[in-house]
C-alpha positions, 0 to 999 in steps of 0.5 A, a space after each residue: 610658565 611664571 613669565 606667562 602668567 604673570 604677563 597674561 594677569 598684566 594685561 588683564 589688569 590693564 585691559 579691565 582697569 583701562 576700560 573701567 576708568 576711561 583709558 580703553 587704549 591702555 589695555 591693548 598697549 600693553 596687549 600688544 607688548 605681551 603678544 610681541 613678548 609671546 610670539 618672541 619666545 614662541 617655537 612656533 611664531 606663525 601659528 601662534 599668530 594665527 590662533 591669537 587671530 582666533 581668539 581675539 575674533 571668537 571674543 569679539 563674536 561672543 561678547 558682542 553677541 551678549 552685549 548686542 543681547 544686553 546682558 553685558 554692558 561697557 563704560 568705554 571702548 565701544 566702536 557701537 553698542 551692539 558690539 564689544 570693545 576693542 579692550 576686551 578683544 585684547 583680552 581675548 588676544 591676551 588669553 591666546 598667549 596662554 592656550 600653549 603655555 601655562 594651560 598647555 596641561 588642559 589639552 588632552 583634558 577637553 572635559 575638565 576644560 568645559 568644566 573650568 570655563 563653565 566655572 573660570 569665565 564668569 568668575 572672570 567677568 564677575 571680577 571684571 564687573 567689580 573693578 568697574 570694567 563691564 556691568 551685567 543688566 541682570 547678573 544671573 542671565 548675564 553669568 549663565 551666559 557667559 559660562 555657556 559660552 565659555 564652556 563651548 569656547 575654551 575646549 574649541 580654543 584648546 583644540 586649535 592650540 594643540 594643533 597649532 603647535 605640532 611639529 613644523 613640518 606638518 601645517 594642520 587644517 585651522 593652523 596655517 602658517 608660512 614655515 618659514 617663519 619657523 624655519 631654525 627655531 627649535 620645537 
């Protein structure tokens, strides 16, 4: 678990700082590195795949949307303006490889979960704006915002994860995988 969150904070120092000081690559690199890491370690590598894959297009989905609504703003890693950049996906990615790991305990807890994004994601993009990584056109439009979609997405993401993981005989809707990419790894 300390491994988890010590590689989830290392990648979102590389994705935000890489994006604030004109290195947008950086953070996907090192994404990558975490995810491979990740799906290394992970009972369950096919599914574990599968929900990243969500993560990253749910936060591509999101943060466009708010960047496309321009409450948020990016210095760099923009494939168009309307869109978000390709670093924060990886951090969406990213926060994927924790959903089953150090956040496992908020799973069955999907109340608390809203609560926590509700208070948790703007803190986030709030951190992210003071080390230069995104800027808000109006602050308290922009954080409500992101709160609200946070509070809907974290419990969606909790959800999937807990299916995700389930025994590797059972292949659950919104988690498929090939079981044989699980076949001999101890659940």
């Amino acid at each position: 678990m300390i491994l988890n969150i010590m590689a989830f904070q290392i990648g979102w120092f590389a994705c935000v700082l890489g994006g604030a000081h004109g290195w947008p690559w950086l953070g996907p690199v090192v994404t990558v590195a975490v995810i491979a890491l990740h799906l290394h370690r992970a009972p369950r590598p096919g599914a574990e795949l599968a929900l990243i894959a969500l993560s990253g297009l749910l936060g591509f989905l999101a943060d466009s949307l708010l960047t496309g609504l321009g409450l948020l703003r990016f210095p760099s890693g923009q494939w168009h303006a309307q869109l978000a950049p390709y670093w924060m996906v990886a951090m969406w990615m990213l926060f994927a490889t924790t959903l089953n790991v150090s956040l496992r305990w908020l799973q069955p807890r999907l109340g608390l979960a809203s609560l926590l994004g509700m208070i948790a994601g703007p803190l986030a993009y709030y951190a992210g704006a003071r080390l230069g990584g995104v800027s808000f056109s109006a602050p308290g439009a922009a954080l409500f915002a992101v709160a609200a979609v946070w509070t809907l997405i974290l419990p969606i993401l909790l959800i999937t994860a807990s299916r995700c993981r389930g025994p590797a005989e059972t292949v659950h809707a919104g988690c498929a995988l090939d079981r044989s990419a699980t076949a001999g790894k101890p659940e």
